[in-house]
N, C-alpha and C positions, 0 to 999 in steps of 0.2 A: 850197329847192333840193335839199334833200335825196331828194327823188324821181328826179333826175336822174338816177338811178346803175343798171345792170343793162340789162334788156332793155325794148328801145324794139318792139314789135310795128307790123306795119304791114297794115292788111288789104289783101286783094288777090279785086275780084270777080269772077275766077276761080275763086279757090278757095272762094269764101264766095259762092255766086250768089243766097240766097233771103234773107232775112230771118232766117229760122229757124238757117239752116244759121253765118251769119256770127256773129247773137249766144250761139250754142252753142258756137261755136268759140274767142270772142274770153272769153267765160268759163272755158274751161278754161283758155285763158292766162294771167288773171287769177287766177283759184286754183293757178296755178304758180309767182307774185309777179310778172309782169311789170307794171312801173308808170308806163307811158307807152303810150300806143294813138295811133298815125296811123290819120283816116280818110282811105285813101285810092279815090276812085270818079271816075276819067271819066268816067262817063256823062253825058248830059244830061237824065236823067230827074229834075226838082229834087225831084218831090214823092219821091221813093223817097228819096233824099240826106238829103232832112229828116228822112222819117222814121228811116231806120237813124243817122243821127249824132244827134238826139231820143234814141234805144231806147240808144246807144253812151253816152250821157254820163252818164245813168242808171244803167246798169252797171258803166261805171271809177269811178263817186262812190261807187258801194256798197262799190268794195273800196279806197279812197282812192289809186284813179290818176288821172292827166292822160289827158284827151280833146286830140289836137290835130288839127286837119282839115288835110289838104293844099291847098293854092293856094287856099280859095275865103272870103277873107274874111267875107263876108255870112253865110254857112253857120254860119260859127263864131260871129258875134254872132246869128244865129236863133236856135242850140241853147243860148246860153251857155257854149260847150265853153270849153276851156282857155286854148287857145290856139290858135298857126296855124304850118304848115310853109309858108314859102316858093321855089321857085326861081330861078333868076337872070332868069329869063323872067319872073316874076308881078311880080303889083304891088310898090309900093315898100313897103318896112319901116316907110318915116313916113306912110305912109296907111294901113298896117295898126295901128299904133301911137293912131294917132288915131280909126282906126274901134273900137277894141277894149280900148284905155284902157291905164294903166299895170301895169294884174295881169295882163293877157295876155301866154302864153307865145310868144315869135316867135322862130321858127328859122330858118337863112337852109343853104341847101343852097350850099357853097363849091367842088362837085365836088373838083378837083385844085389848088386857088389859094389860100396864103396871102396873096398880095392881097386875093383875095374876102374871106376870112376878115376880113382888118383893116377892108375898107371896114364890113361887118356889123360888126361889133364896136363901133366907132367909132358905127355910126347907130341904135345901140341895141340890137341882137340881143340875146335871152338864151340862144341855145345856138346852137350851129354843128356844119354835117354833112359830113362829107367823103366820098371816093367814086368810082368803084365800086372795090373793094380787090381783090375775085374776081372770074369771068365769074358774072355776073348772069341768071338768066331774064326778072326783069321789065324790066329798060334792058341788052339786051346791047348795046345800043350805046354805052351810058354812055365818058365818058371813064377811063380807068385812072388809077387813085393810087399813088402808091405809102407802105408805112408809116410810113417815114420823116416826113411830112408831119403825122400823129398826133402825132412828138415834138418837131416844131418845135413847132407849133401851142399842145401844154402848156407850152412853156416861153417862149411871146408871151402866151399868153390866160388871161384867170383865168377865162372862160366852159367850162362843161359841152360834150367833144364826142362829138358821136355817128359812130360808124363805120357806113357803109351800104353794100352792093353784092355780093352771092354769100357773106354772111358764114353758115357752119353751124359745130355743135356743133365741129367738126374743127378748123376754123380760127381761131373768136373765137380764143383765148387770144393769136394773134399782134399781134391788133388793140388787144385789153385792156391786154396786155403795151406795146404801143409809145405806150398815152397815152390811149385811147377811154374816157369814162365808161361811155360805154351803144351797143351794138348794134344796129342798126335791122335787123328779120328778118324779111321774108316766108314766101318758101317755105320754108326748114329749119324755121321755128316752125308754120307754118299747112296745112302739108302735111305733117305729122309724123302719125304712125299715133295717136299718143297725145301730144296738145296739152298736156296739164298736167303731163307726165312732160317733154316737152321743154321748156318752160320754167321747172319745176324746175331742168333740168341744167344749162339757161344761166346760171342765178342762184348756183348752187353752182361751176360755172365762173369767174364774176367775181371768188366771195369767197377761192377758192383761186389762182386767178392774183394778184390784187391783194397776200394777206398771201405770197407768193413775193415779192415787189416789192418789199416791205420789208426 
């Protein structure tokens, strides 16, 4: 579990459109120490999915990160990845559970609800997201959290939580500070001029907020 901690990267095929361009990118962040990777890809194109989450899990294993796919079960037991991002809409946790065995990592997206939180918890979840904290480019419709919710949430759960939604350089420390193990980041990490420099700062951000907290 000790991977849990630091910067959660999320890809976005936007900003990563080719092959080339996303596993170029997702390695500079990985040489910055970010140690968890969401694949995350709408599209319906399955053979392109295989192959970039294939190319992705290969890559986080060489620098000893977690590969986890967003929403698509099947994906995840195709490639071997890590594990799997759920939301409240995807399938259930105990058929992810069952398709994917007991070493897979399941994360349950709880938006703005310690409910949510408890029912995931309860059905087995091994980490929990909360969400959106900032206005967001990729869900600005997402529902708003507030931070608050961070420090209930640590002091109900012995589960790893991740903070998601408009979080940048600027802002983690508020999220860190109020309970987040790990930051899930899009655009401020994968739109950044220099990908290894920004998740560098994120990681040296965590270990100086956190011994403040002490």
């Amino acid at each position: 579990m000790h991977r849990f901690h630091g910067l959660y990267g999320v890809t976005d095929s936007q900003l990563q459109p080719d092959d080339r361009i996303l596993i170029e990118t997702v390695e500079q962040a990985l040489m910055g120490g970010m140690k968890v990777l969401q694949y995350r890809d709408k599209s319906l194109d399955s053979g392109k999915r295989l192959r970039q989450a294939g190319a992705l899990k290969v890559l986080c294993h060489q620098y000893q990160a977690l590969l986890i796919i967003n929403d698509d079960i099947e994906l995840a037991l195709d490639v071997e990845a890590d594990g799997v991002h759920l939301g409240q809409q995807d399938e259930s946790l105990a058929y992810a559970r069952e398709r994917l065995g007991d070493y897979a990592m399941i994360g349950i997206s709880c938006e703005n609800s310690l409910e949510k939180a408890k029912a995931a918890v309860e059905q087995g979840a091994n980490y929990i997201a909360f969400g959106n904290f900032f206005p967001s480019r990729t869900k600005p419709d997402a529902k708003n959290a507030e931070l608050s919710i961070l420090t209930e949430a640590r002091q109900m759960f012995e589960l790893p939580i991740v903070a998601i939604g408009g979080i940048t350089l600027e802002n983690a420390a508020e999220v860190i500070s109020a309970g987040a193990d790990m930051v899930a980041v899009v655009n401020n990490l994968f739109a950044a001029q220099n990908i290894r420099d920004r998740s560098q700062s994120f990681i040296t951000l965590f270990n100086d907020t956190q011994r403040k907290a002490v």
